[in-house]
N, C-alpha and C positions, 0 to 999 in steps of 0.2 A: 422607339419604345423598348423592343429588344433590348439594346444595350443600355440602356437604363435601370432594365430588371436585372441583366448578369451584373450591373455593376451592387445593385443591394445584393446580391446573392454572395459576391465573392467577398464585398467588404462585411459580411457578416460574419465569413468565416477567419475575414484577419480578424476584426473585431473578438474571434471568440479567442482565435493565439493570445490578444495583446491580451485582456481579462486575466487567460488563463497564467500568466507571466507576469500579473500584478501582485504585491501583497506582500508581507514580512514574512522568512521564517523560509523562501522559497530556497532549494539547495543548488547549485551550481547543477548537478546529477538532475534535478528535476525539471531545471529549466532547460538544459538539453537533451530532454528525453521529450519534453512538450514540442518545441523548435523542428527536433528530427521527423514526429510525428506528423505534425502540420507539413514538414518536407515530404516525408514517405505519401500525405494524401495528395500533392498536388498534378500528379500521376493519375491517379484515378480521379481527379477535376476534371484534369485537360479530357481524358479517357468522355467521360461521363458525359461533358458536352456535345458530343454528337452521336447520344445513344438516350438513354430515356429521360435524363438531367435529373435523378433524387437529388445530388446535393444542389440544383438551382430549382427552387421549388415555385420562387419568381419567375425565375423564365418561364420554366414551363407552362406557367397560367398565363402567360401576355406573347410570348412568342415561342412556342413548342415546338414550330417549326425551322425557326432562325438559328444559323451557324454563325455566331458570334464567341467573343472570347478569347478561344483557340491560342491567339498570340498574346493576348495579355497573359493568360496559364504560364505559355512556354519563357516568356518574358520573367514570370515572377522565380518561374524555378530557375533559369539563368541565374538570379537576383540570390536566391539563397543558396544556392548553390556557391556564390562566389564570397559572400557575407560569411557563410558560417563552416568555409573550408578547415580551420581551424580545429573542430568537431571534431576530427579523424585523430588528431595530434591528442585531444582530452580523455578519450578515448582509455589510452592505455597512463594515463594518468588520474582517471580517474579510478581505475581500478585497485589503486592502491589504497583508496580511500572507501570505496564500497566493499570492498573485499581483502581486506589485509591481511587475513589468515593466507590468502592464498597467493600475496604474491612474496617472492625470494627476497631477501633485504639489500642482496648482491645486485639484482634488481636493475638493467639499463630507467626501468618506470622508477628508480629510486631518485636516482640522479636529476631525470627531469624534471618531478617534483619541488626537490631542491632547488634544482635553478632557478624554478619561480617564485619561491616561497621565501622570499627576503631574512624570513624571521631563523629560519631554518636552515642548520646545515647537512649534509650530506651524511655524514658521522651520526647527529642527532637522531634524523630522522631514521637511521637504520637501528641504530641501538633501541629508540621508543617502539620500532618497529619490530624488534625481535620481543622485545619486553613484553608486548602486547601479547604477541603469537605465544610465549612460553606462558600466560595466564589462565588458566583451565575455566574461570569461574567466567571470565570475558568472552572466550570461545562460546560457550554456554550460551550468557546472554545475547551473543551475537546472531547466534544461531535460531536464536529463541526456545532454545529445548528447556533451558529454566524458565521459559513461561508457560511450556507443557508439563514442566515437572511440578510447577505452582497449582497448577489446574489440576494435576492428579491427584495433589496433598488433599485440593477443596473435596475432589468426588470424594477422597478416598473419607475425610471430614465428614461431609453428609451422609456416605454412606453408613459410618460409624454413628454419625447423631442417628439419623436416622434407625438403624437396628436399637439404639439406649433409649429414643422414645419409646418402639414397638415393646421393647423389654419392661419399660417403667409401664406400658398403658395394659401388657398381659398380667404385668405385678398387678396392677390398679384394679384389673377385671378379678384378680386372684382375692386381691385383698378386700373387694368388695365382695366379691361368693364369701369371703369368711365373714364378713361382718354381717349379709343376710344371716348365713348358718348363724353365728352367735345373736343373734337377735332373732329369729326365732327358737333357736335352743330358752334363751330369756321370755319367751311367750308363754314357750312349752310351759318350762317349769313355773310361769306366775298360773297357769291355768290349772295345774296339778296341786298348787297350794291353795288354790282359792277352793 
């Protein structure tokens, strides 16, 4: 019965990798930043299994005492470990794609790009690449400081609405004490003609 529970335990957590690794729109950067993560936990899997088992929540309700697993763990990081060797090589290729202000166009990470990218040549990609990095406004939005500077136009907006109400509603307070005063000044003097 033990290894019946670590086995819903374990395929729960592939099950959550494959989920999370489904769907339009996923970026190359995301799906091996998910992959690497699920890598990084399987460490602390194998670990876990012969200590208080949180990530086997299964087991530990039907056999909290059984040392099972162990090699299937060791097996599956084997398994990714040799699958997704490749990761190391993306790495510094991808970096030119996450972070292009900051890599050189001279660039060894230019060239390898290039080799993969059919569409693309070497020359291209370095010219687009300087293009890009001499664009102030791109830096900007990359950085996202033009979505702070957006956000400070809004405060600075409400803060401004804000004072033009406050100013129209002391007008408003102004202009109504005047119109008491001249309406009763208009009382006054109906009551001194009558």
């Amino acid at each position: 019965m033990s290894k019946i529970a670590f086995l819903v335990d374990i395929f729960t957590h592939l099950n959550g990798l494959n989920l999370k690794l489904q769907g339009h729109g996923k970026s190359l950067a995301a799906c091996k930043k998910t992959v690497k993560t699920f890598q990084g936990m399987l460490p602390v899997y194998l670990k876990d299994l012969t200590k208080d088992k949180k990530y086997f929540p299964t087991l530990k309700e039907y056999g909290p005492n059984a040392v099972v697993g162990a090699d299937f763990v060791q097996k599956l990081m084997d398994e990714f470990n040799t699958r997704f060797a490749d990761f190391k090589n993306l790495d510094s290729i991808l970096l030119v794609v996450t972070q292009p202000f900051l890599v050189d166009p001279t660039d060894e990470r230019c060239l390898e790009l290039a080799a993969i990218s059919p569409d693309m040549s070497l020359q291209d990609l370095q010219e687009q690449l300087i293009e890009l990095q001499a664009d102030d406004e791109q830096k900007l939005q990359f950085n996202g400081k033009e979505k702070k500077a957006d956000v400070l136009k809004k405060e600075e907006f409400l803060n401004t609405a804000t004072r033009v109400d406050e100013a129209m509603d002391e007008s408003d307070a102004t202009d109504e004490d005047m119109e008491d005063e001249a309406s009763t000044s208009k009382k006054d003097v109906r009551k001194r003609v009558r």
